[in-house]
C-alpha distance (Angstrom), angle and dihedral (degrees) to the residues before:
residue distance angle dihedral
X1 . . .
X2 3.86 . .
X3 3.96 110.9 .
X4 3.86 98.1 -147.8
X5 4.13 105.4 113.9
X6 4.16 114.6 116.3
X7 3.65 118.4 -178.1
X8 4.08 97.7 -89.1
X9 3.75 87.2 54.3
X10 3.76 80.3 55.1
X11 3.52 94.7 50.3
X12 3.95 96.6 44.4
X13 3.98 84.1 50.0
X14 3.66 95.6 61.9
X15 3.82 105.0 29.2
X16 3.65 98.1 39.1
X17 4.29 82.7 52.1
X18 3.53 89.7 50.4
X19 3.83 103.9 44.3
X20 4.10 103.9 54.8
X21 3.56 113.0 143.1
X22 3.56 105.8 -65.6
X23 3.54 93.9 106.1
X24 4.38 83.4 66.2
X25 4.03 96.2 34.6
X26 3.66 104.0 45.5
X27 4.04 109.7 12.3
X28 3.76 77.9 116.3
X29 3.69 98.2 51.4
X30 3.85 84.1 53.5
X31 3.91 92.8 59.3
X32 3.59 102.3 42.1
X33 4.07 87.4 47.2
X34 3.87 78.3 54.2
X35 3.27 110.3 35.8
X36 3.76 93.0 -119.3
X37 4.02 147.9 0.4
X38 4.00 94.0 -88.7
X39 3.85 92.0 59.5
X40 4.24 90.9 45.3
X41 3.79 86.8 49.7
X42 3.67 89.8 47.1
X43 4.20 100.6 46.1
X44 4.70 85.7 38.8
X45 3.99 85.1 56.7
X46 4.00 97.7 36.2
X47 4.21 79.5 44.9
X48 3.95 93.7 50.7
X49 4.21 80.2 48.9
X50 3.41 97.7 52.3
X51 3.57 99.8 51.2
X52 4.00 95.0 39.6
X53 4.04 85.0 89.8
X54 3.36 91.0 58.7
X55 3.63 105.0 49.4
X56 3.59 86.9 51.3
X57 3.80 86.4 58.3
X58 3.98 85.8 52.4
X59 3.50 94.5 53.5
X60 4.00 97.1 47.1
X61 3.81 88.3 56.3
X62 3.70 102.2 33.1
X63 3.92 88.5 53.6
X64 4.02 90.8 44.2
X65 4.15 93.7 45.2
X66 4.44 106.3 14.3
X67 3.67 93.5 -175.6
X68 4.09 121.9 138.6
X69 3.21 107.7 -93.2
X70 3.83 97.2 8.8
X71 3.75 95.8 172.4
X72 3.90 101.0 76.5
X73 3.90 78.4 48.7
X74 3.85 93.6 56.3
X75 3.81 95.4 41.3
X76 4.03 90.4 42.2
X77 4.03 89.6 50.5
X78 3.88 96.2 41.8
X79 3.80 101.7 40.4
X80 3.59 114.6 2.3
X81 4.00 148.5 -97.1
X82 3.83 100.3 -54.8
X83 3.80 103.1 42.4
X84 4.31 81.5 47.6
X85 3.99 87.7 52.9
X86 3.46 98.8 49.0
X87 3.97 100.1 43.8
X88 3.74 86.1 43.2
X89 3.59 90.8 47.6
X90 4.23 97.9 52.9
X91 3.92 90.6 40.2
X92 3.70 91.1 58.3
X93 4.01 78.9 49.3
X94 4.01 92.6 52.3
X95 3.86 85.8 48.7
X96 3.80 106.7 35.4
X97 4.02 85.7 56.9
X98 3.31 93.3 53.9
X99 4.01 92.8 66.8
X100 4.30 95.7 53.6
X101 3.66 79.4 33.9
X102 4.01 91.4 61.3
X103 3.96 87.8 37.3
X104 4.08 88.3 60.6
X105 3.50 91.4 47.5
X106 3.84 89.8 51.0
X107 3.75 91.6 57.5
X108 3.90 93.8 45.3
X109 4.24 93.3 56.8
X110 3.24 96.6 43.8
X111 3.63 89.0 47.3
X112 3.85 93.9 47.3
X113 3.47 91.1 37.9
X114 3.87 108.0 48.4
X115 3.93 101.4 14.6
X116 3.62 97.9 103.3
X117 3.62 97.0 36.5
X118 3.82 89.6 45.0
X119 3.92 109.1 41.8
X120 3.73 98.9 179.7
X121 4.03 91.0 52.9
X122 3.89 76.8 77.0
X123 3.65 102.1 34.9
X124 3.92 103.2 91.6
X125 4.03 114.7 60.6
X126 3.28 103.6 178.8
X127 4.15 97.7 178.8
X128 3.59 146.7 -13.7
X129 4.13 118.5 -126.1
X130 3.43 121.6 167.7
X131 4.08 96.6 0.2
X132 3.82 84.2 -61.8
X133 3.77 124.1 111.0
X134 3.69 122.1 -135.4
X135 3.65 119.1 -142.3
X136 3.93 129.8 -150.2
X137 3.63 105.5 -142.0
X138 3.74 91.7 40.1
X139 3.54 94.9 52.5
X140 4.02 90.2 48.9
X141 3.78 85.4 54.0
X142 4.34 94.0 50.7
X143 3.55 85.3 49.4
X144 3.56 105.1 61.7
X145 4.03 91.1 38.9
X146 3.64 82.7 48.2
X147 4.73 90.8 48.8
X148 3.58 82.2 37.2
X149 4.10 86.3 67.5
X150 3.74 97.1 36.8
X151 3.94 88.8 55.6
X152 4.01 90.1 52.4
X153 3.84 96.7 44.6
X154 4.47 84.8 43.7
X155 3.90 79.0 56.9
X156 3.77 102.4 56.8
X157 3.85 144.0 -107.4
X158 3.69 96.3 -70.2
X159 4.13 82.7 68.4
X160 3.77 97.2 46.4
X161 3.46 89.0 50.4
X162 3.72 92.7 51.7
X163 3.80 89.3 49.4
X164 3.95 95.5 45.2
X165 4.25 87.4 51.9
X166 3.58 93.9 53.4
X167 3.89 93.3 44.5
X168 4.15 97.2 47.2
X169 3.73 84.8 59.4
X170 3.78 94.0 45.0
X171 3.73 91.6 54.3
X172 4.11 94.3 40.1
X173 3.52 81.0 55.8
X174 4.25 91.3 57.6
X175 3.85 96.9 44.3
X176 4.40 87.3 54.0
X177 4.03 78.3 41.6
X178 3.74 90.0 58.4
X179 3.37 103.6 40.3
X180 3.73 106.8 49.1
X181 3.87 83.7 46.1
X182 4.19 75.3 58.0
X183 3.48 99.1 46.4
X184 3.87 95.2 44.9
X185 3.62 98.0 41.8
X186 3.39 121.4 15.3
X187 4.64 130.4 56.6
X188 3.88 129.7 -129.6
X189 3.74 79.6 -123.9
X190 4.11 92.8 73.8
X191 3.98 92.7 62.1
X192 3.92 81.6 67.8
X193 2.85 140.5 130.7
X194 4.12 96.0 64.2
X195 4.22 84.2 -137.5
X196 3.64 140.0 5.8
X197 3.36 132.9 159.1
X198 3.99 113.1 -116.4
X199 4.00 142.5 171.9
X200 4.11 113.8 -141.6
X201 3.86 123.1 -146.4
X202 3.67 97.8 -92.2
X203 4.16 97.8 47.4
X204 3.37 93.3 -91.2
X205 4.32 101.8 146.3
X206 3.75 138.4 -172.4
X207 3.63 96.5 -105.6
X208 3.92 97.6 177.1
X209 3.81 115.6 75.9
X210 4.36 100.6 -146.1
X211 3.85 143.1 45.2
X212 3.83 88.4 -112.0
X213 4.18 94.7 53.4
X214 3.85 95.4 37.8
X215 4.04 83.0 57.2
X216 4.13 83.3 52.4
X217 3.63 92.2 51.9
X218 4.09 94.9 48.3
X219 3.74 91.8 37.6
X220 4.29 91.1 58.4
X221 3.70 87.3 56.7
X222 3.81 101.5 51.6
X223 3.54 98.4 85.7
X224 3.44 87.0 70.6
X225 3.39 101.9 58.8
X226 4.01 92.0 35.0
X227 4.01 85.0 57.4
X228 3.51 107.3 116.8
X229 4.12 113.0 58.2
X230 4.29 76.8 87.1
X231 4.08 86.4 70.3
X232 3.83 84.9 67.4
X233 3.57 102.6 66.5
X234 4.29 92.6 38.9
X235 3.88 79.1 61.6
X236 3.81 93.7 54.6
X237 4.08 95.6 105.3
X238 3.45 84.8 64.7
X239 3.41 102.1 54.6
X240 4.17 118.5 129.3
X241 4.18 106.5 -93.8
X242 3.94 87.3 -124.0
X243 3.84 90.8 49.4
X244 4.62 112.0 134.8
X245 3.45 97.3 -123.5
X246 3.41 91.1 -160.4
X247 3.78 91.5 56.7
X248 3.70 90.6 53.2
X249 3.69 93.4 59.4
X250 3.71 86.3 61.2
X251 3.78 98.4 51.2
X252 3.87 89.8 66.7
X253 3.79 95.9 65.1
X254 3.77 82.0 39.7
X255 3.24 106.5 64.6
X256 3.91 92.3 41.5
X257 4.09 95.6 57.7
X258 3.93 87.9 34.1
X259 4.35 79.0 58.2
X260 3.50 88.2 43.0
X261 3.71 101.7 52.8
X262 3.98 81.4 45.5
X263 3.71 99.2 59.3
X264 4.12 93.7 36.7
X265 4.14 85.9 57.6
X266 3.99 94.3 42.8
X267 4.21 90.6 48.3
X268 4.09 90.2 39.2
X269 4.10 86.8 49.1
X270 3.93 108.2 41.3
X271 3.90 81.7 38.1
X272 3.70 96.9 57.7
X273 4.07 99.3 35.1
X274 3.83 88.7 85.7
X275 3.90 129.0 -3.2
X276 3.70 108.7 -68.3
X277 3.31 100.5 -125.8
X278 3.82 98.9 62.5
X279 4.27 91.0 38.3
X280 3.47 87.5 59.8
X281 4.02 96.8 50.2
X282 4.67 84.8 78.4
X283 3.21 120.6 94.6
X284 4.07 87.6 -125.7
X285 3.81 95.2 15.3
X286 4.44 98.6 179.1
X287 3.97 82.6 63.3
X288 3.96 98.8 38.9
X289 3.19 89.9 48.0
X290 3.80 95.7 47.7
X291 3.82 90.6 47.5
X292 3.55 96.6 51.4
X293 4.09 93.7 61.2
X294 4.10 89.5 43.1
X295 3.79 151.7 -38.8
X296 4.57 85.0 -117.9
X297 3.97 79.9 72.0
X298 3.91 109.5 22.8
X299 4.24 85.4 53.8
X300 4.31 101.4 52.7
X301 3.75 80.3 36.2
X302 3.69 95.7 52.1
X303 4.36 91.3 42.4
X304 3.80 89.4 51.8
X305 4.09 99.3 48.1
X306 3.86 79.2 52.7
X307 3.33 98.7 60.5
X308 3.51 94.1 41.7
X309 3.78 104.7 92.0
X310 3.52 98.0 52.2
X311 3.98 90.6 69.7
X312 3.86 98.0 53.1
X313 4.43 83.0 46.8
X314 3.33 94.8 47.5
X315 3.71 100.7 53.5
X316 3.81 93.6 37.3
X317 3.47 96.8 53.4
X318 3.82 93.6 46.3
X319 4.14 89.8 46.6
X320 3.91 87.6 40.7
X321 4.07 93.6 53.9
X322 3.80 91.2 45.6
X323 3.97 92.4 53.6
X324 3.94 88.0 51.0
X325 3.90 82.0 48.9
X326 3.58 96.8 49.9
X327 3.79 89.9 49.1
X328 3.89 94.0 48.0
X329 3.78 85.6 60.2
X330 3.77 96.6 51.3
X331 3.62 84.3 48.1
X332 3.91 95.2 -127.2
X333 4.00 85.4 123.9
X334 3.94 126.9 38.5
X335 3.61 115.8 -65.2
X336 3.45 92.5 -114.0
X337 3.69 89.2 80.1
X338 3.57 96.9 71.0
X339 3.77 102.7 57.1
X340 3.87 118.3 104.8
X341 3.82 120.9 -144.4
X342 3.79 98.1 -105.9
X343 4.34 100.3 -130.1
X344 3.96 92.2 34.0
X345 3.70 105.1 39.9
X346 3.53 94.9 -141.0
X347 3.78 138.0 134.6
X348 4.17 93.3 -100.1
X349 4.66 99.1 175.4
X350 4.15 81.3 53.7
X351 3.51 96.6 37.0
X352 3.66 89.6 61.2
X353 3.63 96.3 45.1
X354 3.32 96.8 57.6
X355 3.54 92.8 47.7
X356 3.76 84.8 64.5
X357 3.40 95.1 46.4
X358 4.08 97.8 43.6
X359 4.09 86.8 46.7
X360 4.12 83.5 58.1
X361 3.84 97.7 70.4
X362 4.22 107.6 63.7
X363 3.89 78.3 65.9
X364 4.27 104.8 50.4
X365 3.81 92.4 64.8
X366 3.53 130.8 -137.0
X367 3.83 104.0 -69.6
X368 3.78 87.5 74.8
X369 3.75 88.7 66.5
X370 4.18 95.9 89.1
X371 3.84 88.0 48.3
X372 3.52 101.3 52.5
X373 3.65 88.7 47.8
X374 3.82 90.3 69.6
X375 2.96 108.9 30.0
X376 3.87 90.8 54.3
X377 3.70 87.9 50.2
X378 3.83 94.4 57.0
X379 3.64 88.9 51.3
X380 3.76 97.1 49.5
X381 3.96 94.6 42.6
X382 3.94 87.0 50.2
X383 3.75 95.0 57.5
X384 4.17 91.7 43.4
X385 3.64 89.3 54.7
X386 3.88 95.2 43.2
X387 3.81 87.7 45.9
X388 3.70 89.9 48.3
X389 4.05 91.3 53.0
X390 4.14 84.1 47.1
X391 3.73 86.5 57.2
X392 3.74 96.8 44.7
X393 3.76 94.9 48.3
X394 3.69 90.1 39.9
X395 4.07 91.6 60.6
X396 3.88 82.1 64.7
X397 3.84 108.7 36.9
X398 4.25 91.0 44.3
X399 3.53 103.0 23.6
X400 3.61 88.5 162.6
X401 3.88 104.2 58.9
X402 3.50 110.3 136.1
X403 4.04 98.4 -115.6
X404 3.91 110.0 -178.7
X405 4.32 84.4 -165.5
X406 3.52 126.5 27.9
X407 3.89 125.3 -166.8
X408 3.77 112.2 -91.7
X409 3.94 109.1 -100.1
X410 3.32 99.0 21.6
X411 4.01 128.2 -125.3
X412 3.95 78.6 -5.2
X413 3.75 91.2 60.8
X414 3.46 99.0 48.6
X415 3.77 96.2 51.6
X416 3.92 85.5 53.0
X417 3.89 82.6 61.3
X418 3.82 87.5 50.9
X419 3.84 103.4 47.1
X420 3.67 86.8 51.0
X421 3.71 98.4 53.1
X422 3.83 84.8 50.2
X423 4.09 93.4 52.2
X424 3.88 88.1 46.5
X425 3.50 95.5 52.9
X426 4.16 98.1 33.0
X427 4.17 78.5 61.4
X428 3.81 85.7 55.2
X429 3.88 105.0 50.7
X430 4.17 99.7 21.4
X431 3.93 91.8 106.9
X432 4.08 90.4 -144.7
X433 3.86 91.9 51.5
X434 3.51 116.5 123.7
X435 3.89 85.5 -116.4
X436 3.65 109.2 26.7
X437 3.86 111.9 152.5
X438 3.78 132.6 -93.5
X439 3.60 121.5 -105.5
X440 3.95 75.8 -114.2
X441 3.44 96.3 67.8
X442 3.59 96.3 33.5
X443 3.87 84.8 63.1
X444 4.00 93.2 50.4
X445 4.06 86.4 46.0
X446 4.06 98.2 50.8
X447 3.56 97.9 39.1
X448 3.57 98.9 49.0
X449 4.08 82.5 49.5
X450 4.05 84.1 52.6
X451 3.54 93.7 57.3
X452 3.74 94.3 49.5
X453 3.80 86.4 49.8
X454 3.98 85.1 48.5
X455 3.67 91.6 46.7
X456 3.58 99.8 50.9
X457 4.28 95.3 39.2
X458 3.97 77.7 60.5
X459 3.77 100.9 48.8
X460 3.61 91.9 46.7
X461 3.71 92.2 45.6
X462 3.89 90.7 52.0
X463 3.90 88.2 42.9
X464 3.92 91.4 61.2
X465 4.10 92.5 47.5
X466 3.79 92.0 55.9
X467 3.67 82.8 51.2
């Protein structure tokens, strides 16, 4: 594989996968699920917290083993074949949903943002799913964002990287955006009160009845939108040969507080432009709200939220292909998988699936937004915790791996990253949580698990014939 990664690429990787546009779409959602900016800030930065444990145990074993997709390697050396399928199985589901995911949200700003201005974008419905109509023209446009990805990630990491850079800067240049407008404009005094109970434009209610449960019910969703420092480690392989090691361990836990510190100054700045309470009453209330104090804002604003989905499908696709890879070469999916096309270096079997798979999501409408949130979070928090228990057993079967950077406080440390995968994801399935997921989701969860189980019933099957 090409050898061309330094440690900014790194760094645009993971934040730019993390930070999509989220922070403009649903930085609404987030308060009304809270009751209020201060307990979104709150459950982002206790969210960024949570999960610092576990980057650190990505960069101890990413530095030690910097393979693509290292974590079916980890799981496969520290607990066997089976336990390696499966959490390499439901992280390619936490990453593979991110691309239709991003595709969705393509269709939804440009409706927002252009509908009214552009009458015909909205002219064609060609069907309903989910209570959610699905639009020609916008699903023409999500698809050639959505090819326009494919052909970068067909090209190699030297051209996601190049796309990630430019993005990170685009979307640094948003959060400043949104919080001078903030600091010119707006008063600490409009993030008040501390918690209210609201209803949003769309339905969408506060369903928790105190500041300390609406920080529950923002804090379960996080992973999702901290989903993304995993694509730096899948990358690893294609690290530069002079790459610090050491360094690169750091850049994990990096790019997750940097992503942190991001979405705690969006939230703080859209929710203290105008009272809270009335921003959160638009349908996308960061760019009403913008557009009702002047075009100068609403129009960088507008070219930034744009943008945003490509960086989240970039680095999801790349980290998804390399997980297939990594699989293909432990032979727990066809052999196929493993082969690299020859002049780009590049996973080609996975590359094509997921172009299938990305192509899907112009067409399942924007009511399966919520659903793939959770689901995708459940997947991604399983594999952190089952890479976390990989590095804990690890420190005691191969004490003597060479790791450049080791998790701060030792075995300690690491089973910090471990209890808190285990909270995240008891908050998930506990039926009386405050966020336990919808029958909907369950389905999507289980029967992407069934397939797995299908998949790998079939490979061992054919296995035992060719023996």
């Amino acid at each position: 594989m090409q050898k061309s990664l330094s440690l900014w690429n790194f760094f645009t990787i993971g934040f730019g996968a993390i930070i999509g546009t989220g922070w403009v779409l649903l930085v609404g959602d987030w308060m009304i699920l809270g009751g209020g900016p201060i307990a979104a800030i709150v459950a982002f930065a206790l969210g960024a917290v949570m999960l610092l444990p576990s980057g650190a145990v990505f960069g101890e074993l990413t530095s030690a083993i910097p393979i693509s997709g290292g974590i079916v390697e980890y799981v496969d050396r520290s607990m066997g074949k089976i336990p390696s399928y499966i959490t390499g199985w439901m992280l390619i589901l936490g990453n593979v949903i991110l691309c239709p995911w991003e595709t969705i949200a393509i269709s939804m700003l440009v409706s927002d943002m252009f509908g009214q201005m552009i009458p015909a974008i909205n002219s064609v419905k060609l069907y309903t799913i989910m209570g959610a109509d699905v639009y020609l023209i916008l699903t023409i446009i999500s698809l050639i964002v959505a090819l326009f990805v494919i052909r970068i990630n067909f090209n190699g990491a030297a051209s996601v990287a190049k796309l990630q850079g430019f993005l990170t800067k685009a979307l640094l240049t948003g959060m400043c955006l949104a919080m001078v407008i903030s600091i010119i404009k707006g008063s600490p005094s409009n993030a008040l009160p501390l918690f209210s109970q609201v209803t949003g434009p769309g339905g969408l209610t506060t369903d928790v009845n105190g500041f300390v449960t609406g920080i529950l019910a923002v804090i379960v969703i996080t992973p999702f939108f901290y989903v993304g420092f995993d694509t730096i480690p899948q990358q690893a392989e294609e690290a530069s040969e002079n790459l610090d090691w050491k360094k690169f361990g750091r850049i994990i836990g990096l790019s997750l507080m940097a992503s942190g510190a991001f979405y705690c100054i969006c939230i703080y700045a859209f929710g203290t432009i105008i009272p809270w309470e009335e921003f959160i009453k638009s349908e996308v209330p960061a760019l009403a709200c913008l557009k009702s104090i002047g075009m100068y804002f609403y129009l960088p604003m507008l070219i930034i939220a744009t943008l945003g989905p490509l960086g989240p499908m970039n680095s999801f696709y790349a980290a998804g292909a390399r997980i297939m890879l990594a699989m293909g070469r432990k032979e727990l999916l066809p052999s196929s998988f493993a082969k690299l096309d020859p002049k780009k270096g590049t996973p080609r079997t996975a590359n094509i699936v997921l172009a299938g798979l990305t192509l899907i999501g112009p067409f399942l409408g924007k009511n399966m937004l919520l659903p793939l949130i959770n689901v995708s979070s459940l997947a991604f928090v399983f594999a952190c915790m089952m890479v976390s228990i990989a590095c804990f057993r690890m420190r005691t079967t191969e004490p003597d791996l060479v790791r450049p950077y080791k998790v701060p406080g030792g075995r300690a440390g690491i089973m910090v990253a471990i209890i808190c995968g285990a909270f995240i994801i008891g908050l998930l399935v506990v039926p009386f949580s405050p966020a336990a997921m919808s029958w909907v989701e369950w389905v999507i969860a289980l029967g992407w698990l069934g397939v797995g189980m299908l998949l790998m019933t079939v490979k061992k099957r054919s296995s035992v014939t060719k023996l």
